[in-house]
DRENDO-1510 file (C-alpha; in Angstrom, 1 decimal, always signed):
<recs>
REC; n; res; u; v; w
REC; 1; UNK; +133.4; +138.7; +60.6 .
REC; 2; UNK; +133.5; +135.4; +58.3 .
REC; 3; UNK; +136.3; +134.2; +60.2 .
REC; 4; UNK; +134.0; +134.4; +63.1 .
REC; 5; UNK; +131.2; +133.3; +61.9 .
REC; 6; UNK; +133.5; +130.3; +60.9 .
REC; 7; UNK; +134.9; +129.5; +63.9 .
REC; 8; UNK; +131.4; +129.6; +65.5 .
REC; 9; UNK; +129.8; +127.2; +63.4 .
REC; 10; UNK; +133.1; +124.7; +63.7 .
REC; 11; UNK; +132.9; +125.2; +67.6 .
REC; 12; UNK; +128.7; +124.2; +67.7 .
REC; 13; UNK; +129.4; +121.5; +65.0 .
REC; 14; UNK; +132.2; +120.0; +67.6 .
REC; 15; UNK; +129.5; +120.0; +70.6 .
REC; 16; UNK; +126.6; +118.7; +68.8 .
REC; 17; UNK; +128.1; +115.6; +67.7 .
REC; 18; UNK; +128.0; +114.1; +71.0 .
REC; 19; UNK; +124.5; +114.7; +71.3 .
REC; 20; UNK; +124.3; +112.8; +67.4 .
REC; 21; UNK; +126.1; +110.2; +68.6 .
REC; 22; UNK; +124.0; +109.5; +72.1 .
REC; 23; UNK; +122.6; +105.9; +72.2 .
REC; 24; UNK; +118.9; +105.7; +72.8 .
REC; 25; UNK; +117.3; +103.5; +74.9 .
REC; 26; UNK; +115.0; +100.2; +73.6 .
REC; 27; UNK; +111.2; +100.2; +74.8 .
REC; 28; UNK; +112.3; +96.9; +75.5 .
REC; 29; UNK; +115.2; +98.4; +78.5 .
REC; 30; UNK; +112.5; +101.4; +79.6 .
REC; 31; UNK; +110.3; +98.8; +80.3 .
REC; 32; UNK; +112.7; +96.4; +82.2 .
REC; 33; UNK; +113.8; +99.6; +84.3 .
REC; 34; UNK; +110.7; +100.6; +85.2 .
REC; 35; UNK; +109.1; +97.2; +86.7 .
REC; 36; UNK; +112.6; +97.4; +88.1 .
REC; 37; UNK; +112.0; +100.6; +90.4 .
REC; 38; UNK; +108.4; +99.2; +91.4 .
REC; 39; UNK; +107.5; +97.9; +94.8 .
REC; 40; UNK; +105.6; +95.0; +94.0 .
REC; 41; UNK; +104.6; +94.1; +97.5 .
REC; 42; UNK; +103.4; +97.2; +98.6 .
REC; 43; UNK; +100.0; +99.0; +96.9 .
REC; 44; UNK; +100.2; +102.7; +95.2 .
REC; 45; UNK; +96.0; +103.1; +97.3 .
REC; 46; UNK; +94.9; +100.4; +99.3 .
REC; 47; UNK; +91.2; +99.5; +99.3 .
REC; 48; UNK; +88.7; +102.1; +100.3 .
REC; 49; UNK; +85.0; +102.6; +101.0 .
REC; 50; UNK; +83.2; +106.3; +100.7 .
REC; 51; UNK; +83.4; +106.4; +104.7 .
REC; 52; UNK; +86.9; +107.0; +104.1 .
REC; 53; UNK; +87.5; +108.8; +101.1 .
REC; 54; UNK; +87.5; +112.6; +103.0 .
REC; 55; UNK; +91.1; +111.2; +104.4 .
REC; 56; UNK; +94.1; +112.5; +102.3 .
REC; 57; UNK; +97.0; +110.2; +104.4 .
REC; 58; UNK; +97.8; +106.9; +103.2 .
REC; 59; UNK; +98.1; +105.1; +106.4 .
REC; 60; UNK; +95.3; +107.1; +107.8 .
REC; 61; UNK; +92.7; +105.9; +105.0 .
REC; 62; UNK; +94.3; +102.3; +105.3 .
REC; 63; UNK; +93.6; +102.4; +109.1 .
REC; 64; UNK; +89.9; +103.9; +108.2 .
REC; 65; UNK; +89.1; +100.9; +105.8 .
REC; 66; UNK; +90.4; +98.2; +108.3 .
REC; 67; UNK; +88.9; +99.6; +111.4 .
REC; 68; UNK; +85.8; +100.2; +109.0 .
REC; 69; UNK; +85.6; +96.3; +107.9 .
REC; 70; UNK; +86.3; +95.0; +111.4 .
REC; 71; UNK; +83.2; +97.0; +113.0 .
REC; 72; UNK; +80.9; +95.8; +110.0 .
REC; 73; UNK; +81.8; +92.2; +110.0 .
REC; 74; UNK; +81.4; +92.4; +114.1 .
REC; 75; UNK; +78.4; +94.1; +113.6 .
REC; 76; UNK; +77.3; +91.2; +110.8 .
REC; 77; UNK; +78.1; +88.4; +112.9 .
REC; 78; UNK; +77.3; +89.1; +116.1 .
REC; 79; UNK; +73.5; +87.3; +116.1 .
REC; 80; UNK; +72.8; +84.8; +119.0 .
REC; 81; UNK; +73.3; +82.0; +116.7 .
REC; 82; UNK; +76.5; +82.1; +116.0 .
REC; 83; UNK; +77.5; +82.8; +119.6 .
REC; 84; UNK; +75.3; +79.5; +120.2 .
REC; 85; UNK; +77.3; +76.9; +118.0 .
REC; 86; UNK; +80.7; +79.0; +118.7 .
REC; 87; UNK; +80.9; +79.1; +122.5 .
REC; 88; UNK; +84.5; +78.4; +123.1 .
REC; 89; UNK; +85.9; +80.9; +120.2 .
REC; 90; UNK; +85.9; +84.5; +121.2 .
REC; 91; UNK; +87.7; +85.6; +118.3 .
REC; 92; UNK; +87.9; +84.3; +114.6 .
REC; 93; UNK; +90.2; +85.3; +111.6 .
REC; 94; UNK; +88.6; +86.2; +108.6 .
REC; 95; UNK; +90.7; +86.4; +105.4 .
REC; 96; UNK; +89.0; +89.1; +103.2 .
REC; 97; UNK; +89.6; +89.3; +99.4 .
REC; 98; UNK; +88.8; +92.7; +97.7 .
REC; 99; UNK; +88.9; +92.0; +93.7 .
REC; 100; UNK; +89.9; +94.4; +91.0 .
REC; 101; UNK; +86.2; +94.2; +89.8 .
REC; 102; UNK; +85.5; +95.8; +93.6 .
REC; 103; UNK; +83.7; +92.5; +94.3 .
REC; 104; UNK; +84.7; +91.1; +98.4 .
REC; 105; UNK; +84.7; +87.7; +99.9 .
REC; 106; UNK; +85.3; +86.0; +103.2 .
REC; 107; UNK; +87.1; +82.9; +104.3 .
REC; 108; UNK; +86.7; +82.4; +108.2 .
REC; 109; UNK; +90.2; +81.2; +109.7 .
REC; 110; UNK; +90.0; +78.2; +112.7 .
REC; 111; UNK; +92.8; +77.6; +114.8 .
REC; 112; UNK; +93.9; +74.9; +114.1 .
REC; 113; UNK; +93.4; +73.0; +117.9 .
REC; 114; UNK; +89.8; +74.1; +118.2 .
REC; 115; UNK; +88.1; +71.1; +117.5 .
REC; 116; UNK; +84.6; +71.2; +119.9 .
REC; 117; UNK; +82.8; +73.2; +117.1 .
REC; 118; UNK; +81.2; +72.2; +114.5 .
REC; 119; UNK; +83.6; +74.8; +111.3 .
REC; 120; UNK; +80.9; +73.7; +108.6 .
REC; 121; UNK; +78.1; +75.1; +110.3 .
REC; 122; UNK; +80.3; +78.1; +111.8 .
REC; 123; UNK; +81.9; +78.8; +108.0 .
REC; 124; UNK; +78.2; +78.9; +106.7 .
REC; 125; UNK; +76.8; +81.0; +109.4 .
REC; 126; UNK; +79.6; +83.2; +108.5 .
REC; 127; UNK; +79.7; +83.5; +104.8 .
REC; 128; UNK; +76.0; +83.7; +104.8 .
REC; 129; UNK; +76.3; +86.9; +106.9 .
REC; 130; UNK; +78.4; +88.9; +105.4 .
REC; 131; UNK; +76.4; +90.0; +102.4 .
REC; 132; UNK; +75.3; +93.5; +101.7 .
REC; 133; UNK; +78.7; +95.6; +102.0 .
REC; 134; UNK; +78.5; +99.2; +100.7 .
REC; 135; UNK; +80.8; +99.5; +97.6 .
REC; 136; UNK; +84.5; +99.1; +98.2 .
REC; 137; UNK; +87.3; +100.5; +96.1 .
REC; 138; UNK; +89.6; +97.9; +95.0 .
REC; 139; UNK; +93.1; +98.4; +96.1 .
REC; 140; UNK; +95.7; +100.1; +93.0 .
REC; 141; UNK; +99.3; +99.3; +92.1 .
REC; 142; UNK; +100.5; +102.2; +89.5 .
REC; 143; UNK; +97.3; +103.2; +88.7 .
REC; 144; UNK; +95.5; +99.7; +87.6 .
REC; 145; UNK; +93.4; +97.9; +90.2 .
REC; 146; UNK; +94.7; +94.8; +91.8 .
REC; 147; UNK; +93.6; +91.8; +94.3 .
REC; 148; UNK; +94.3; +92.0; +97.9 .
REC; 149; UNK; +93.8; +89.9; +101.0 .
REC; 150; UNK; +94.2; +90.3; +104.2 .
REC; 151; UNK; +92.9; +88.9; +107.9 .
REC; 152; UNK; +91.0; +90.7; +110.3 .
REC; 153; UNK; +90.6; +89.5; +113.6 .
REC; 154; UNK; +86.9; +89.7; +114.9 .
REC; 155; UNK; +85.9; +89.7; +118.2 .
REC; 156; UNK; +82.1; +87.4; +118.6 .
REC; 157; UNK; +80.7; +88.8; +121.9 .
REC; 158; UNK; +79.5; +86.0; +124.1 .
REC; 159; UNK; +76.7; +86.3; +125.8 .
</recs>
């Protein structure tokens, strides 16, 4: 029974040094792998708004929040007045910014050959609109909100 018990105890001793001996990795390397393995140019949750929280897909909810923003800024900008000083453009880019402190801005794009319309007065018609937007939820990349942009094209209905 000793010699058992002996031979046991040699055998485990044998195995367990390799787990003694295993090098362990730096915070330092962890961290380097892991920002290695992120996608940096894609979001974990894109920006969202209570309209389309009931959605559980990804692209679905991301397809909800654009089609969402693109009715309301149509909707925001579609007073006579802009149609008035804007009759040759029937559709305008808008660059939207949704900020990690869930705060949104607007930068109307031209093209850049339009030149019979007055962009000051156009740009200020515009940004002066689009006030009063229901809360949005900033967009998240591994778990910490993050700024993102994008352009939505929006249609002005000429009259």
């Amino acid at each position: 029974m000793n010699k058992f018990l002996f031979l046991f105890s040699f055998l485990f001793l044998l195995t367990s040094c390799q787990y003694i001996e295993k090098r362990v990795p730096s915070e330092e390397e962890l961290l380097q792998q892991r920002l290695k393995e992120i996608d940096w140019k894609e979001v974990t949750v894109y920006p969202s708004v209570a309209e389309c929280d009931s959605l559980l897909d990804k692209e679905q909810k991301k397809e909800c929040f654009f089609n969402f923003m693109t009715v309301l800024i149509q909707q925001k900008i579609a007073p006579d007045s802009i149609n008035q000083k804007a009759k040759i453009i029937d559709t305008i880019q808008v660059k939207v910014s949704v900020y990690p402190n869930a705060t949104i801005s607007f930068e109307p794009l031209f093209p850049s050959d339009s030149l019979n319309y007055d962009k000051i007065i156009i740009d200020s018609l515009i940004k002066s609109r689009l006030t009063g937007f229901p809360k949005i939820e900033p967009a998240q990349k591994e778990g910490i909100p993050v700024k993102t942009q994008f352009i939505l094209p929006v249609i002005l209905k000429m009259e």
